[in-house]
N, C-alpha and C positions, 0 to 999 in steps of 0.2 A: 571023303570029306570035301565039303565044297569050299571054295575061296575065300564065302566069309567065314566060315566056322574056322577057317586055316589063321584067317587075320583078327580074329578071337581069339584064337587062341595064343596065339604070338604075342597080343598085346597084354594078357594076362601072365604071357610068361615071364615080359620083360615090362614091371610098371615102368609108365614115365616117368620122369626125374620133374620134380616141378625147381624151374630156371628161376633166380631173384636176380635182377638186376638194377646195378648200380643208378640211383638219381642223385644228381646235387642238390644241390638246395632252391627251395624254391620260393621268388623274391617275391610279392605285391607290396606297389608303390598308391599312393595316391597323391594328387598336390591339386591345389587350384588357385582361381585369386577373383577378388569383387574391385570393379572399378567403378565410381559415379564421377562423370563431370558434368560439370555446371557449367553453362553461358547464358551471360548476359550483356545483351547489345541493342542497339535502334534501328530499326527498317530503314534501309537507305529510300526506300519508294515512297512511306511517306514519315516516316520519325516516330512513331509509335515504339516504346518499349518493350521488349520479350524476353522472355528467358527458354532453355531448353536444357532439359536432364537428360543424359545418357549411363543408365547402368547397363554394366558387364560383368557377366559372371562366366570363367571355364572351371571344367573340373574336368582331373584328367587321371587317368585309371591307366595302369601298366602292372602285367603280372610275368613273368618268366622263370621256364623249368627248362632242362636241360633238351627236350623236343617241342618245345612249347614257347611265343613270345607273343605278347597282346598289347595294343598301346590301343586308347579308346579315350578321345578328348567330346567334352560338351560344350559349346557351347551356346549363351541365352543371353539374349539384349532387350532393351527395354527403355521407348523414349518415351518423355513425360515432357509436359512447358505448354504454355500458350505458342509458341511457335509458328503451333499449327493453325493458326488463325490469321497469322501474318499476311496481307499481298505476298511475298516472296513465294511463301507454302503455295498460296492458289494457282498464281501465274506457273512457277518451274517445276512444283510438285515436290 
């Protein structure tokens, strides 16, 4: 008899045991939040009026199991306004 037919047979003789092991519970979170600010003010170079919008958006993703922990944040901005026509935008950027 050769070694594998020896370890064939061994393993037929003795089935494995199928092993459950214990997990806890297992959490996913999610949160985020939207911010818009507004400004409005005068070109100090030559007095021209402007306004500028800034939206913000994160969303943040977290899941955890007892070998397992993920934390995964987003986020996305977004300007809007004449601003960017100002002297100030041209000359400093």
């Amino acid at each position: 008899m050769s070694l594998c037919g020896f370890l064939l047979a061994l393993t037929a003789a003795f089935p494995a045991q199928a092993r459950e092991f214990q997990t806890g519970p297992v959490r996913l979170g999610a949160s985020g939040y939207l911010k818009e600010l507004w400004e409005y003010s005068r070109s100090p170079l030559d007095g021209r009026p402007f306004f500028l919008n800034l939206n913000r958006a994160r969303l943040t993703l977290e899941a955890q199991a007892p070998a397992f922990k993920a934390h995964v944040d987003y986020d996305h901005e977004a300007w809007a306004g004449i601003f960017f026509r100002t002297s100030e935008h041209r000359i400093f950027g």
